[in-house]
C-alpha positions in Angstrom: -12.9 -175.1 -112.3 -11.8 -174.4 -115.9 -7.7 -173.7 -116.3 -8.9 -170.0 -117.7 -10.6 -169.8 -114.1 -7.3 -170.2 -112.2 -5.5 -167.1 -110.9 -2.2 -165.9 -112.5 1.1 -167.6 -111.5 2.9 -164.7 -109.3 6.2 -166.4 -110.1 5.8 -166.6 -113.7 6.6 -162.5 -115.0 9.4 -162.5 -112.0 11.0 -165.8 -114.2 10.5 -163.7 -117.4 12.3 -160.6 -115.9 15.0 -162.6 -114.8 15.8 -164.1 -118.1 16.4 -160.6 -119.4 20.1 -160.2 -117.8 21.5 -163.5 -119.0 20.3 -163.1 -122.4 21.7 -159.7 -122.6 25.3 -160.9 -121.1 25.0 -163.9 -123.6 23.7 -161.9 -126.6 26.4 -159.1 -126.1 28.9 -162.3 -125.8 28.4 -163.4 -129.1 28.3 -159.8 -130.8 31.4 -159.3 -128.9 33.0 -162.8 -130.2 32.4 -160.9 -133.4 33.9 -157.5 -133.7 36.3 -158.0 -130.2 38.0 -160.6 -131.8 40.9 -158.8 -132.8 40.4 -155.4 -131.1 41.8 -156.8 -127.9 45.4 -157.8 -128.5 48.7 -157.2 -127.7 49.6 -155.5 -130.6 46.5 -152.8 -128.9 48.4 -152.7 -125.9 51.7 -151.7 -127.8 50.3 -149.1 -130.0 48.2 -147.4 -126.3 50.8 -148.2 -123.9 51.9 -144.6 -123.5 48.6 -143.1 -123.6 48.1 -145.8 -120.6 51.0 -144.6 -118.6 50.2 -141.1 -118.8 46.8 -141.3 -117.0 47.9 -143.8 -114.8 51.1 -141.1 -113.8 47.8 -138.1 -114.2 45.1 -140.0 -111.7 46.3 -143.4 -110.1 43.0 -143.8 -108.2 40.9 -143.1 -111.6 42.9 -145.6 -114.0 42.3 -148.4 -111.4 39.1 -147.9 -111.2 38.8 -147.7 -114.8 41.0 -150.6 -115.4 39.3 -152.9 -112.4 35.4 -151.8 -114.5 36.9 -152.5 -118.0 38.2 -156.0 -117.2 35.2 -157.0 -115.2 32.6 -156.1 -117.6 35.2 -158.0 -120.5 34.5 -160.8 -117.9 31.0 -160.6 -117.3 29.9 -160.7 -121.0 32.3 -162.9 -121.5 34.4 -160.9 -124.6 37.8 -162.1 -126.0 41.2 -160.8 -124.3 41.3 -161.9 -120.5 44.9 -162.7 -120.7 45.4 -159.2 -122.7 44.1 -157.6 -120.2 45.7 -159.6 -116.8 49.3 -158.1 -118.8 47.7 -154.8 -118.9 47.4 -154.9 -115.3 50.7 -156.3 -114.7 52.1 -153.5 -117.2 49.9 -150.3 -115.5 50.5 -151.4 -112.0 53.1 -154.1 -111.4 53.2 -157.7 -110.0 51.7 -155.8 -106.5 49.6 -154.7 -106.5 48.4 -155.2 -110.2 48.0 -159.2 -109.5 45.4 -157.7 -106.8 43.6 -155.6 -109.1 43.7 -158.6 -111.8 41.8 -160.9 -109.3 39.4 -158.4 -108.4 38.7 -157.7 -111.6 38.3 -161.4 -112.8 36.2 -162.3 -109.8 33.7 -159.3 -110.0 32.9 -160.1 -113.9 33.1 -163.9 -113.3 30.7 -163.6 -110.2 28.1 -161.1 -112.2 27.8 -163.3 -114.9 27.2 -166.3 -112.6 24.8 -164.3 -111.0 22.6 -163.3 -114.1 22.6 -167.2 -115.6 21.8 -168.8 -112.5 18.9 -166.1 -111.9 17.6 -166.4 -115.8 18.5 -170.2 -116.3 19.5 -171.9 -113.7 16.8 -172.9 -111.4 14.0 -173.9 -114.0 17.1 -176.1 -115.7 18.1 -178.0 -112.4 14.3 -178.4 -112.1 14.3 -180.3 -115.8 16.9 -182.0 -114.6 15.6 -183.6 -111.9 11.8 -184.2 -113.6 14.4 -186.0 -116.3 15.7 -188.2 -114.1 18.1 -191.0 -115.3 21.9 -190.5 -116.4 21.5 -186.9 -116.3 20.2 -186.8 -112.4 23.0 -189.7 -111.5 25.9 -187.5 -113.0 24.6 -184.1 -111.3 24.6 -186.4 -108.1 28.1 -187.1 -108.8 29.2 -183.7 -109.0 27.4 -182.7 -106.2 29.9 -185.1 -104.0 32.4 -183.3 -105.7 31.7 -179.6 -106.1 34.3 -178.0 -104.5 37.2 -180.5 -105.8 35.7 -180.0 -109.8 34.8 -176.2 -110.0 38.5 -175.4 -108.3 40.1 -177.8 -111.0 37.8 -176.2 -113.3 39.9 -172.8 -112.3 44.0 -174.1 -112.0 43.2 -175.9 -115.5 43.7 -174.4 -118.4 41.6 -177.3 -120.1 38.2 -175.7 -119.8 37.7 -171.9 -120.6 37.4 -169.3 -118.4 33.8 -168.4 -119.6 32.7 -171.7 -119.9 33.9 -172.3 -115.8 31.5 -169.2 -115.5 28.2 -171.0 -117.4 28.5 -174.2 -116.4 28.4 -174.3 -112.8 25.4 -171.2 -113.1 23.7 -173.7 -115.7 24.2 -176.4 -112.8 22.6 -174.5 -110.1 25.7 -174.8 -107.7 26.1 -172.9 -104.7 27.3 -169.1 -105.6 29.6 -169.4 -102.4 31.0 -172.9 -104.0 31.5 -170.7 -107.1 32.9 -167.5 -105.6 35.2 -169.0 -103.4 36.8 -171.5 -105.8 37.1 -169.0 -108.3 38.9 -166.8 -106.2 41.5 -169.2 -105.1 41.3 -170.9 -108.4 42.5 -167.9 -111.0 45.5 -167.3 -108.3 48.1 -168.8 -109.7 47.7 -168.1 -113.3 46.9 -164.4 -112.7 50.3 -164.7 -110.6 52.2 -165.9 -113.7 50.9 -163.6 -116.5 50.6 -160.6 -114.3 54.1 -161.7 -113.8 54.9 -161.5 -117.3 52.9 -158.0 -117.9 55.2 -156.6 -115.6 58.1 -157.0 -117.8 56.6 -156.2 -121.0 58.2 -152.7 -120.5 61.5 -154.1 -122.2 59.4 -156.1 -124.4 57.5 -153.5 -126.3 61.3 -151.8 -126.0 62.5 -154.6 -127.9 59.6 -155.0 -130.4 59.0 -158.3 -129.1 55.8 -160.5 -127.7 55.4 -161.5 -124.3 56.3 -164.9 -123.7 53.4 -167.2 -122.8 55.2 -170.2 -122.6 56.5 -169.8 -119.0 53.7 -171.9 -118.2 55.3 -175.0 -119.7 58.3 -174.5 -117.2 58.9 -176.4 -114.6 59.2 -174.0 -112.0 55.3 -172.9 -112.6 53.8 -176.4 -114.4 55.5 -178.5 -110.9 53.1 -176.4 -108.3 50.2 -176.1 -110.7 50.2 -179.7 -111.1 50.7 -180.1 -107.2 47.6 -178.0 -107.1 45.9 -180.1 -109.3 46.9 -183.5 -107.7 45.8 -181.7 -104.2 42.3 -181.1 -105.7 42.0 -185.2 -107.3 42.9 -186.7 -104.3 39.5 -185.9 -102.1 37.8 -186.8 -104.9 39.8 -190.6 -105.9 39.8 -191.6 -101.9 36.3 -190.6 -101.7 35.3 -192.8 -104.8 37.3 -195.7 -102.8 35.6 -195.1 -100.2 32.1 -195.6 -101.7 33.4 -198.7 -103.9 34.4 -200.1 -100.6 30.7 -199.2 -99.1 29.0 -200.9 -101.7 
């Protein structure tokens, strides 16, 4: 039987439709990279900040739902001006429950755009992967022993962008629960801290000042952030032992 006699792959429009949401997110991404780049700022904030206050004081219910939409569609096609808007949320609605909204928020667009790669990329990638075989297959073995430990240092770390802690582990084919849950617990204590600092920015914008963004480097936040961090190396180094010892 010729190739031209063989029936239609079922699977093979399905994969093509499911490519469509990814490249939207990541095509709107890079426009947005583009003419976002400045748009969202704290210098925005100052100039809107009363408008924002008067329809958060007109309809509370509405400018949470607008807020908790706008920030997890920034998210989700991964635009600039996260941490603008977790200050905004500390600003509109205070350390509680704003810090609530701000993880909802974060989670919702992080998860979507997770989603949407995995379903356009993901699958057919950790299949190339594995026909690959070699280094690539060994290291993707390695961070499957470790999934949990790396995605939530992936989240208390500022060393890796946010977005690119939303590709990468889509791109890898990990679990969505891994991803969901480790995110969540992940963007705590940061969204803590700068919804923290949006808060206050009421006697910022009084004084004409910026907010100030280096209260991460201070002890009493860097000490249990790093205690997170050591908390998520340590099932990962006695596990490594562990294996040496094995082999």
């Amino acid at each position: 039987m010729h190739s031209d006699d063989l029936p239609p792959d079922p699977k093979t429009p399905s994969r093509r439709w499911r490519v469509i949401p990814a490249l939207v997110l990541l095509a709107v991404a890079l426009v947005g990279a583009v003419w976002f780049r400045d748009a969202l700022s704290f210098e925005m904030l100052a100039r809107h900040r009363a408008g924002l206050l008067a329809l958060r004081d007109a309809n509370y219910a509405l400018s949470v739902v607008l807020f908790v939409l706008a920030y997890a569609l920034l998210v989700a096609f991964s635009l600039p001006g996260a941490t603008v808007a977790t200050l905004t949320g500390g600003f509109l609605f205070g350390l509680f429950p704003g810090v609530f909204f701000n993880l909802m928020a974060a989670s919702l667009g992080a998860m979507a755009l997770f989603i949407a790669v995995r379903a356009g990329f993901g699958e057919g990638l950790a299949q190339r992967i594995e026909a690959q075989g070699g280094r690539v297959v060994r290291l993707r073995e390695a961070l499957a022993r470790n999934e949990w430990e790396v995605l939530f240092l992936m989240r208390v770390t500022p060393v890796v962008p946010f977005f690119v802690a939303n590709l990468l582990p889509a791109l890898l084919n990990i679990s969505f629960l891994k991803f969901a849950v480790t995110t969540v617990l992940g963007i705590v204590p940061g969204a803590l801290v700068l919804t923290s600092v949006g808060s206050g920015l009421g006697e910022v914008f009084e004084a004409g000042g910026v907010p100030d963004l280096a209260v991460f480097l201070r002890p009493e936040v860097a000490g249990p952030v790093l205690g997170l961090v050591a908390l998520g190396v340590m099932p990962m180094v006695v596990r490594a032992w562990r294996d040496r010892g094995k082999g």
